[in-house]
C-alpha positions as CSV (number, residue, x, y, z in Angstrom):
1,X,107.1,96.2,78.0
2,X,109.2,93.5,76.6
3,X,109.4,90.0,76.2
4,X,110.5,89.1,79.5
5,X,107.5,91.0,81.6
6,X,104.8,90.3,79.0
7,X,105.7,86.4,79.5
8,X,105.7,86.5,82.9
9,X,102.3,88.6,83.3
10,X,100.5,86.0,80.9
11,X,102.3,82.8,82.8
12,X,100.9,84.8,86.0
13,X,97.2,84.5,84.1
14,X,97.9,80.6,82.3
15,X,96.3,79.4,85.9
16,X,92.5,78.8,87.1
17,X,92.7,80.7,89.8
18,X,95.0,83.6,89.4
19,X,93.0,84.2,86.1
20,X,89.7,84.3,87.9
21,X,91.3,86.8,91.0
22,X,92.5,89.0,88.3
23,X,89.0,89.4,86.6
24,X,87.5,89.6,90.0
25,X,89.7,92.7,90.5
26,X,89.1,94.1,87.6
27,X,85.5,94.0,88.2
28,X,85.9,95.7,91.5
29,X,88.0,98.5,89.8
30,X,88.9,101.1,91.7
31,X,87.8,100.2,94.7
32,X,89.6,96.9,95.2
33,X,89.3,94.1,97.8
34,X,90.3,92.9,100.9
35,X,92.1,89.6,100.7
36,X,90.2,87.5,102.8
37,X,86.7,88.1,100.2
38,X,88.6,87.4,97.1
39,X,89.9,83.9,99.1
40,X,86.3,83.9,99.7
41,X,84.9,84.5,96.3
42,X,87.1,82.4,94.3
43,X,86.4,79.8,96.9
44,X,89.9,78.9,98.0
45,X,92.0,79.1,101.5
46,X,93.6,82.5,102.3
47,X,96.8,80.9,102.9
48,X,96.5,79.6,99.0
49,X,95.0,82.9,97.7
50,X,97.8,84.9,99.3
51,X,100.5,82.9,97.2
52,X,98.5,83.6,94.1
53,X,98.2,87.4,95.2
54,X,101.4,87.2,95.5
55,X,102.3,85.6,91.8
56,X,100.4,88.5,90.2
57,X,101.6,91.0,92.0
58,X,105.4,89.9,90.6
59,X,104.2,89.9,87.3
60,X,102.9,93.4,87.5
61,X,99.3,92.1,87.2
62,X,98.0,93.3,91.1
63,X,98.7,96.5,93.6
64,X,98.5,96.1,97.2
65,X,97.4,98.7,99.8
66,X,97.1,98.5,103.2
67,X,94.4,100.0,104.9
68,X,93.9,99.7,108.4
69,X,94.0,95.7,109.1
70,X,93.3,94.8,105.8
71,X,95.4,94.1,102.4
72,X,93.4,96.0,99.4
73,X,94.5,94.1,96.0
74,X,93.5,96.0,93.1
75,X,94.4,95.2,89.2
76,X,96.7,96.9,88.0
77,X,95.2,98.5,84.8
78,X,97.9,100.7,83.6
79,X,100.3,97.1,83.5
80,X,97.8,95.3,82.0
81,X,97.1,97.9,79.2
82,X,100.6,97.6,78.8
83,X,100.3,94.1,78.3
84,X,97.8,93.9,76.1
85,X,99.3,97.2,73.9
86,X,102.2,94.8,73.7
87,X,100.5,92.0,72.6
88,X,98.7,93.9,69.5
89,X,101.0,96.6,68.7
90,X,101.7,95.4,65.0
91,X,98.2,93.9,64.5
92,X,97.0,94.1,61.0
93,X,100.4,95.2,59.8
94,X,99.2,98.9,60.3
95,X,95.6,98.5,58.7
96,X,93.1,100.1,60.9
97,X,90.1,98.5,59.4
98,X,90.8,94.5,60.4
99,X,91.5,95.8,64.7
100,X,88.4,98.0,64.2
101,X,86.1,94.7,65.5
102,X,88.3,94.2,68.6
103,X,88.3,97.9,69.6
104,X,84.9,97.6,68.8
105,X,83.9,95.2,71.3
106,X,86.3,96.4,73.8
107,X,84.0,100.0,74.2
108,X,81.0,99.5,75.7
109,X,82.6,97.6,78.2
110,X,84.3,101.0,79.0
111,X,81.5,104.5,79.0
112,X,83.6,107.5,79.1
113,X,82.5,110.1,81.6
114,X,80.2,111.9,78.5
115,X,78.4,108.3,77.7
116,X,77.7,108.3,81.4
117,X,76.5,111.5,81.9
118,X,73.6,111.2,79.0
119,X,72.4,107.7,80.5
């Protein structure tokens, strides 16, 4: 990623409501949803909702997939990790021990498929 894409995915998210659709989405990871329920859920018109799907999905922030009558939007995870690498790739100027907190706090938001299992 470079300056260019990482400035437009975090002008994408710098807004109310395309901030809240993308962590809609990435609550409804993998499975997506239609565009009509996130209008719905955010509490906005379609017509509106689809200009902000639409914003996202420029910055590399949202996937689309039609399925049968319907527009799926999904995060995009693998951009946004991107992103995010991006944005912390020198943190700590190489010492492990000051981005221990925020790795931290990022894994139990995340079980792996053993953590799962022994629940």
């Amino acid at each position: 990623m470079d300056n260019n894409a990482a400035i437009l995915a975090l002008g994408a998210l710098g807004q109310t409501t395309r901030l809240d659709t993308f962590r809609l989405l990435v609550k409804h990871e993998p499975d997506g949803l239609p565009a009509g329920e996130i209008a719905r859920q955010i509490e906005v018109p379609q017509n509106t909702m689809s200009t902000h799907l639409a914003i996202l999905a420029r910055a590399g922030l949202v996937l689309s997939e039609r399925q049968s009558r319907s527009i799926i939007y999904r995060a995009d995870l693998n951009n946004f990790r991107e992103l995010t690498l991006f944005l912390v790739s020198d943190c700590c100027g190489g010492n492990a021990d000051l981005c221990a907190p925020m790795i931290a706090e990022l894994i139990p938001c995340c079980p792996t498929k053993k953590e799962e299992t022994h629940v």
